[in-house]
C-alpha positions in Angstrom: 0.0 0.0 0.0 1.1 3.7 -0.8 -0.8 5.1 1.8 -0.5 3.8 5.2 -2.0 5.7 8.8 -2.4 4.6 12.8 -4.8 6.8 14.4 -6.1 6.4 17.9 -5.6 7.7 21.5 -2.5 8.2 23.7 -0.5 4.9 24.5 -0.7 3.3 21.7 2.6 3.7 20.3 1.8 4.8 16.8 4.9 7.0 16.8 7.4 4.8 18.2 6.2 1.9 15.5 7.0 4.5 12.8 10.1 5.6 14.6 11.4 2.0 14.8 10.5 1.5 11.4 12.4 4.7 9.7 15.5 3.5 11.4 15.1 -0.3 10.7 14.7 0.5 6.9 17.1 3.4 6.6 19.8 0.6 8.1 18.7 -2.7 6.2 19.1 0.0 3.0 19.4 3.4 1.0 16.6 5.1 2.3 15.5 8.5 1.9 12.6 9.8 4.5 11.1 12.9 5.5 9.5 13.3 8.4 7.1 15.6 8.2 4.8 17.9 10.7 2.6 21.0 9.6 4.3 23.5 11.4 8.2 23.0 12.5 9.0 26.3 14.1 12.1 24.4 15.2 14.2 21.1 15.3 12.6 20.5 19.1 9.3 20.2 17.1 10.2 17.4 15.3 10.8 13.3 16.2 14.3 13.5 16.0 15.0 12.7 19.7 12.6 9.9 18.9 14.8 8.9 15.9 17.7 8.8 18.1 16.3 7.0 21.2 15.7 4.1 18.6 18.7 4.2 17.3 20.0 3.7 20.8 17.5 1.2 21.4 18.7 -1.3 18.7 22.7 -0.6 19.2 22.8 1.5 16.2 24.7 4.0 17.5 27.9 3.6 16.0 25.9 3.3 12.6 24.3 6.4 12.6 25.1 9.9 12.3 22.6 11.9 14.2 23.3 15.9 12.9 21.6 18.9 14.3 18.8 19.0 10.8 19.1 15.7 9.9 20.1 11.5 10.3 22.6 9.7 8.3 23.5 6.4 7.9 27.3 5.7 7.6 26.9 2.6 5.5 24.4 3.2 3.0 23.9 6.8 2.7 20.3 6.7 4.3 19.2 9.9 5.2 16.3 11.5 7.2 15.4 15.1 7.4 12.7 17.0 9.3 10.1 19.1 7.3 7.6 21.6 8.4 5.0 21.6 5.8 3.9 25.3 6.0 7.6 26.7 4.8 7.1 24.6 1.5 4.8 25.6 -1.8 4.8 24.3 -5.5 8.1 25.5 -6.4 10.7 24.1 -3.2 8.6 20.8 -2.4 9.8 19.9 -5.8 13.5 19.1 -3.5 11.2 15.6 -2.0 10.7 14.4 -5.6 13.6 11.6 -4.8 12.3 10.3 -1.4 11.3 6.9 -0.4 9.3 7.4 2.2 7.5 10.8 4.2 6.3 9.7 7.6 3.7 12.8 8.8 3.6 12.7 12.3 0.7 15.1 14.3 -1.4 14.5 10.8 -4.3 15.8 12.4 -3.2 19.5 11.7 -2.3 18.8 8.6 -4.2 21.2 6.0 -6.0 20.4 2.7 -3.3 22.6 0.8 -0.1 20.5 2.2 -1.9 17.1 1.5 -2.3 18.1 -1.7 1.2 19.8 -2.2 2.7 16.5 -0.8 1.0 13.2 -2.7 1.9 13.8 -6.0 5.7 15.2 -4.5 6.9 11.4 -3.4 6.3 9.7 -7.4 9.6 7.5 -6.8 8.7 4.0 -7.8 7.7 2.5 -4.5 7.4 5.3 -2.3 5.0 5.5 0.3 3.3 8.1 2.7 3.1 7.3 6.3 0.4 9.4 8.5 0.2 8.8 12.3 -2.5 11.0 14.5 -5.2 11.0 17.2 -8.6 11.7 15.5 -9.6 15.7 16.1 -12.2 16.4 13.7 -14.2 14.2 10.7 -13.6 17.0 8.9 -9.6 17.4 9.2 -7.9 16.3 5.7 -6.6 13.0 6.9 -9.6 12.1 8.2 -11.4 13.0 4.8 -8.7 11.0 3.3 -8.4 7.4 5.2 -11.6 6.9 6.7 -14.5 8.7 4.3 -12.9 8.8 1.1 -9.9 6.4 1.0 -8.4 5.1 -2.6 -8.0 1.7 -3.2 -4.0 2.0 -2.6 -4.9 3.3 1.2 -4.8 1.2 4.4 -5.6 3.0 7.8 -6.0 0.9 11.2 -6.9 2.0 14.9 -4.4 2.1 17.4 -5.6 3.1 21.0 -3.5 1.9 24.5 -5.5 -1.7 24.9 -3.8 -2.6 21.6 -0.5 -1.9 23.5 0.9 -4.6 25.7 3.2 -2.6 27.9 0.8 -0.2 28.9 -0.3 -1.1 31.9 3.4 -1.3 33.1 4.0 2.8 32.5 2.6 5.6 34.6 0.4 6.4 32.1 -2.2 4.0 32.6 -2.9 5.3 36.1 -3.1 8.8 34.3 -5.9 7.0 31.8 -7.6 5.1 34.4 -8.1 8.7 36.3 -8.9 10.5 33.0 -11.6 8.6 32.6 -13.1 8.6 35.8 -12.8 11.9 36.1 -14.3 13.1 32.3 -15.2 10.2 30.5 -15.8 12.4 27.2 -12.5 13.9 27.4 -10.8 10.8 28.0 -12.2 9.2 25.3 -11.1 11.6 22.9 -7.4 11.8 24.8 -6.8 7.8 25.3 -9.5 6.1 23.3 -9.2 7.8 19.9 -12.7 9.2 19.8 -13.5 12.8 17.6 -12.3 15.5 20.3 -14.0 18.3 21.9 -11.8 20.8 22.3 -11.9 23.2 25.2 -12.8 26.0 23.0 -15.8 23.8 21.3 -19.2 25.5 21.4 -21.6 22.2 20.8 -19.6 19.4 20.3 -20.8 18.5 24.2 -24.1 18.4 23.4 -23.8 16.5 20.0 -22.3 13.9 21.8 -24.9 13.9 24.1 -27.2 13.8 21.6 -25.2 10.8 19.8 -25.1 8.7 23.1 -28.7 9.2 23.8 -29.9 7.7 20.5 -31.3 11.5 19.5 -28.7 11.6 16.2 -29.5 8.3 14.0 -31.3 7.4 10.3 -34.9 7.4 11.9 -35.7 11.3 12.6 -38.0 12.4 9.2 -40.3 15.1 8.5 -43.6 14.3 9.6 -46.3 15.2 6.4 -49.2 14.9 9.3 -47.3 16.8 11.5 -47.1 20.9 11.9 -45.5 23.1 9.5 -41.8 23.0 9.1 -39.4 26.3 10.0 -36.2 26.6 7.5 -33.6 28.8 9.4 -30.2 30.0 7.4 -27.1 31.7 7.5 -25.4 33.8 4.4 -22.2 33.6 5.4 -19.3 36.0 3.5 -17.9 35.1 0.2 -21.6 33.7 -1.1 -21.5 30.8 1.8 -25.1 29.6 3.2 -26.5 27.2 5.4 -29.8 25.6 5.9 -31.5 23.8 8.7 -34.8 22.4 7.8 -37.2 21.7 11.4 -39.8 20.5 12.9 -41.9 21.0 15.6 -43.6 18.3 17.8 -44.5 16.9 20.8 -41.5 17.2 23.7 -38.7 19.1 21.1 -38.0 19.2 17.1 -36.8 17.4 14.6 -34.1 18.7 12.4 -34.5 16.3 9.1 -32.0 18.3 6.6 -29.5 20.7 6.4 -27.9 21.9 3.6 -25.0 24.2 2.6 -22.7 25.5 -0.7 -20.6 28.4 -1.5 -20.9 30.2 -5.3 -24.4 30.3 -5.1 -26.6 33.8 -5.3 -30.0 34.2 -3.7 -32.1 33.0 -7.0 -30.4 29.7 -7.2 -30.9 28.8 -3.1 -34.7 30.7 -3.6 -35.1 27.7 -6.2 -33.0 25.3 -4.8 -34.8 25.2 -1.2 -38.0 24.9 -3.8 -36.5 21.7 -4.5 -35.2 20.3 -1.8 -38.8 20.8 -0.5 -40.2 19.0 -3.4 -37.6 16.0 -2.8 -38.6 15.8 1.0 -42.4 15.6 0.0 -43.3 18.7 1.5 -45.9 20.5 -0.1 -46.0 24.7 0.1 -48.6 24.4 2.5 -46.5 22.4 4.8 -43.8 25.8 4.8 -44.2 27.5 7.9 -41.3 30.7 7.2 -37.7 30.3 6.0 -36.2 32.4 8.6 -33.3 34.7 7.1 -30.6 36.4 9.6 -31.4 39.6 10.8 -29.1 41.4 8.4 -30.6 39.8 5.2 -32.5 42.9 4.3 -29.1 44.4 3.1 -27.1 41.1 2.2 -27.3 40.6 -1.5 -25.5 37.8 -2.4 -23.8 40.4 -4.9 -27.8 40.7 -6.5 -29.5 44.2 -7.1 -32.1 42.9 -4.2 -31.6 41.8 -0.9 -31.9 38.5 -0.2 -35.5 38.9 1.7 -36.6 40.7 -1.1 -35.8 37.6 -3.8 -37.4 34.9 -1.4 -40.3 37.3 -0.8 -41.1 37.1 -4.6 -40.6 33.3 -4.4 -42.2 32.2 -1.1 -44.4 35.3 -0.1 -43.8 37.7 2.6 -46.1 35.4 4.5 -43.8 32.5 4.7 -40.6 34.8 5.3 -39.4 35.8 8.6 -36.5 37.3 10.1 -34.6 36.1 13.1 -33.7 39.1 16.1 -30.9 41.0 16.2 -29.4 39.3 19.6 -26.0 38.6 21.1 -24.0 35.8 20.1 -23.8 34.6 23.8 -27.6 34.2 23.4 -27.5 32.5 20.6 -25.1 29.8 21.6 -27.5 29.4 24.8 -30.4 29.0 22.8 -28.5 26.0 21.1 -27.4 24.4 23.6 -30.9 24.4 25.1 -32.6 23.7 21.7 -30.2 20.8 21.2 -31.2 18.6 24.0 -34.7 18.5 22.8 -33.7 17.8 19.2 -34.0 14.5 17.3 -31.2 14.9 14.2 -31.3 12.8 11.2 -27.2 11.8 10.9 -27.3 11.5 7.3 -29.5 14.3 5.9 -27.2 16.4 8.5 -24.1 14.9 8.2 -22.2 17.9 7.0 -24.0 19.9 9.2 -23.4 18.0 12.5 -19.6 17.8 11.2 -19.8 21.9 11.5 -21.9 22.1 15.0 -18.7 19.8 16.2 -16.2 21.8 14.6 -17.5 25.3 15.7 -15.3 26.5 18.4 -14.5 29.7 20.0 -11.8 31.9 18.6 -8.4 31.5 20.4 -6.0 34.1 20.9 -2.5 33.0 20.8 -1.1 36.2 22.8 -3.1 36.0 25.7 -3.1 32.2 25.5 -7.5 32.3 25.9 -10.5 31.6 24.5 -12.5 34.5 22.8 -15.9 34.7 23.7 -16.8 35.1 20.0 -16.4 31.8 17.3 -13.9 31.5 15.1 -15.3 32.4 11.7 -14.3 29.4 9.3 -16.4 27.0 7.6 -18.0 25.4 10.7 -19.4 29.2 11.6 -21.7 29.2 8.7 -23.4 25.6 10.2 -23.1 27.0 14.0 -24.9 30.5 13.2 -27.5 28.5 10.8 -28.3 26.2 13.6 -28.1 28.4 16.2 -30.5 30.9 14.7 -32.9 28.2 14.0 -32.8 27.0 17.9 -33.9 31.0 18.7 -36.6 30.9 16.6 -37.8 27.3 17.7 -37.5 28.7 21.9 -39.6 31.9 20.1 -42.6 29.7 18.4 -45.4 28.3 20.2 -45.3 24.2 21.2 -47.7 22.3 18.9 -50.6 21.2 20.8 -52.7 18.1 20.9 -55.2 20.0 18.3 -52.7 20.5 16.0 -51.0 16.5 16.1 -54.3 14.4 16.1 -53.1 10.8 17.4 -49.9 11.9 18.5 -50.2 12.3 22.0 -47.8 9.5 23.0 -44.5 9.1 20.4 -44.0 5.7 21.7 -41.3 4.0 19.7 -40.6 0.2 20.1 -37.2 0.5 18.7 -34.2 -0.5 20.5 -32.3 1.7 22.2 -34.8 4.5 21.3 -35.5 7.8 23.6 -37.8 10.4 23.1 -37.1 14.2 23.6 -40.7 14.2 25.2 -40.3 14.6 29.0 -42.8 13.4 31.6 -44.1 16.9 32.0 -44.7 17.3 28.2 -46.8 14.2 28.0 -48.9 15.3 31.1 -49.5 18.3 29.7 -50.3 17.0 26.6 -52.7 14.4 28.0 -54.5 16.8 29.8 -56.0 18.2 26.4 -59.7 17.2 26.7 -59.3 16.4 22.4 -56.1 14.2 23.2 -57.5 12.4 26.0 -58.8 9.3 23.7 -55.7 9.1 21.5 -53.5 7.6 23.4 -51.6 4.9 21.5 
C-alpha cells in the first residue's frame, strides 16, 4: 500500500512503531525519508529525539550519524530530514521528488493545501506516505482522506492503548484510568481515539450527548401529518449559506435536513430550497417561514435585491421571517438548550453536524485564551445557521394536541430509542380534553 495511517488515542505507540520503522529501513538499506509535521517552528518540534532514542535502542549507534537537521546512515547513505509543511509551496517541495518514504507525524493538523502539495511530490517508484495522528475532527484532511474517502491504494488501522501490551506497566495507565473517571468524554477523545472536543468547542458537548442518547441516528424524518416545518439559514461572507430544515412536535424538534454550498446567489438557493422541499415531500402548505438572519435585508448575495426581497417574490412575505438581532452569547445558549430537545437525522445532516462539532471559540494565541466570539471558518456558517434556527424554535409556540391528532404518546418500540418528550410534556399533553382518547 502507498498510503498507510495509525490513528487512535494516547498509548498506543503509533509514533514509536514509525520511529522504529524509519530506522530499521534506513539501516537494512538506502533510504531517503522525511518526516514531516505541519508547522516545524524548530528542530525540538520534530521526532528527532525519537529517531535517536531508537537508534540507541537497537545498538545502532555507531551506525548512525545523528546531525543537528538531519540522520545519516554511515553505510548506505540513508538519510532522514525534518520538514515543516507550512515553509514549502509548488516551487521548493519539488526538492522531496527523490524520497522513499515521508512519515507525517501530528497529521491531524495537517491542512488540505499541504496534503495536496505533498501526494503527487513522493512519485519515486515504491514510495509510500506514512500518516500517524489521534482523531480531532471528521472534517480534518486526513480524516477526509483514510476513513471517508480512501483510494484503493490506502490502508488505515486503529491504534488506542489496549492494543498496547506494555501499557499497563508505565505511569500512564494510572493517568488514563483517572482520565476517565474523572471526564469520561475527554478521555475518550485523549486515550481512546474518539472525535475531540476541544476546550474552546461551542456544541460538540451536546452533540455527543445527543449521539449517546440515540437522538442523532437514520430514523428522525419530516412528519407530512405533522405541523408546518421552520427553515432557518445563515449567508455567510464570500456567497456561503447554510440551511437547517425543522420540525416542531410533541417534547422538542426534529431537524430532518440541512444543507449548505458556496458560489451560489439568492435566485439559485430561492429555487434550490424549492427543490429540496419538493424531494422531502413537502408540499407549500407544509412551509411555515424560511427564517433569514437579521441582516438579510441588506445582504445581496452580490444581487441588485436583498436577499428577503428575492425569497419574498418566491415564497411570499407570509412564509418569510426574520430572526432578532441578539448577542452571540444568546444565541449559543439558545442552542445548547434547543439541542437537548432535538432529534437529528445523521445522514441528511451529516455535513451539518460535522460543523456544529467543529464550531469552536476563537483563540488568541497572545493572551493564550479563549474569545468569547467563534472563530469564523467553515463550521461558523453551520453554527450560526443552527443556532438561529434553535432562537426561533425557543420563540414559536409548542404544537398542541389539536394540531397532532393521534400523537399524544411518540412511543417507539425500537431499541435503544428515547424520546425528547419529557414526563411533564406528556402530562401536559394528556390533559388536552381532544387528546385524552388518543393515546396509543
Amino acid at each position: 500500500m502507498r498510503y498507510k495511517g495509525a490513528y487512535g488515542g494516547r498509548g498506543g505507540a503509533k509514533s514509536h512503531f514509525f520511529a522504529e520503522e524509519v530506522i530499521l529501513r534506513c539501516y537494512e538499506r538506502n533510504t531517503r525519508v522525511a518526516c514531516i509535521r505541519e508547522v516545524q517552528k524548530s528542530i525540538k518540534d520534530s521526532v528527532r529525539t525519537l529517531l535517536s532514542d531508537k537508534i540507541n535502542k537497537f545498538g545502532l549507534q555507531s551506525h548512525f550519524e545523528v546531525l543537528e537537521t538531519e540522520i545519516r546512515c554511515k553505510a548506505n547513505g540513508s538519510v532522514i530530514i525534518f520538514v515543516g509543511m507550512q515553509s514549502y509551496n509548488a516551487q521548493n517541495i519539488k526538492s522531496l521528488e527523490g524520497y522513499d518514504i515521508a512519515w507525517v507525524e501530528e497529521a491531524q493538523t495537517l491542512s488540505q493545501y499541504s496534503l495536496d502539495l505533498l501526494r503527487p511530490t513522493l512519485r519515486k517508484q515504491g514510495s509510500e506516505l506514512w500518516f500517524s495522528w489521534n482523531p480531532r475532527y471528521k472534517t480534518d484532511p486526513v480524516d477526509m482522506f483514510f476513513r471517508r474517502n480512501p483510494p484503493p491504494n490506502a490502508i488505515s488501522v486503529p491504534v488506542n492503548w489496549n492494543d498496547n501490551p506494555w501499557f499497563k506497566e508505565t505511569e500512564l495507565y494510572v493517568d488514563m484510568v483517572n482520565d476517565y473517571a474523572n471526564d469520561p468524554e475527554k478521555a475518550e477523545h485523549v486515550w481512546g481515539g474518539g472525535y475531540g472536543v476541544t476546550q474552546g468547542a461551542i456544541l460538540a458537548k451536546w452533540v455527543n450527548k445527543a449521539r449517546r442518547e440515540g437522538r442523532i441516528s437514520d430514523k428522525p424524518a419530516f412528519d407530512p401529518k405533522g405541523v408546518p416545518i421552520e427553515i432557518s439559514s445563515d449567508i455567510g461572507f464570500r456567497d456561503t449559506a447554510t440551511w437547517w430544515f425543522w420540525q416542531r412536535k410533541l417534547g422538542g424538534f426534529t431537524v430532518f435536513k440541512a444543507i449548505g454550498d458556496s458560489g451560489l446567489d439568492a435566485e439559485d438557493w430561492r429555487d434550490r430550497i424549492r427543490d429540496e422541499m419538493a424531494l422531502l415531500g413537502i408540499k407549500p402548505a407544509m412551509l411555515g417561514k424560511i427564517w433569514l438572519p437579521h441582516d438579510a435585508r441588506v445582504k445581496t448575495f452580490q444581487s441588485k435585491h436583498s436577499s428577503l426581497q428575492i425569497f419574498i417574490e418566491k415564497f411570499g412575505i407570509d412564509h418569510m421571517g426574520i430572526v432578532p438581532q441578539s448577542k452571540k452569547e444568546a444565541q449559543i445558549n439558545a442552542a445548547r438548550t434547543v439541542l437537548d430537545k432535538c432529534e437529528i437525522n445523521d445522514q441528511a445532516c451529516l455535513t451539518g453536524l460535522d460543523g456544529l462539532e467543529a464550531w469552536e471559540f476563537d483563540y488568541n494565541e497572545e493572551t493564550q485564551a479563549f474569545s468569547r466570539e467563534p472563530l469564523h471558518n467553515w463550521a461558523s456558517h453551520w453554527g450560526d445557521g443552527f443556532a438561529y434556527g434553535c432562537q426561533v424554535m425557543q420563540e414559536l409556540p409548542k404544537p398542541t394536541a389539536k394540531e397532532l391528532p393521534g400523537r399524544i404518546l411518540a412511543v417507539k418500540a425500537e431499541p435503544g430509542y428515547k424520546s425528547s418528550m419529557t414526563m411533564e410534556d406528556a402530562w401536559l399533553e394528556l390533559s388536552e380534553p381532544s387528546g385524552a382518547n388518543r393515546i396509543r
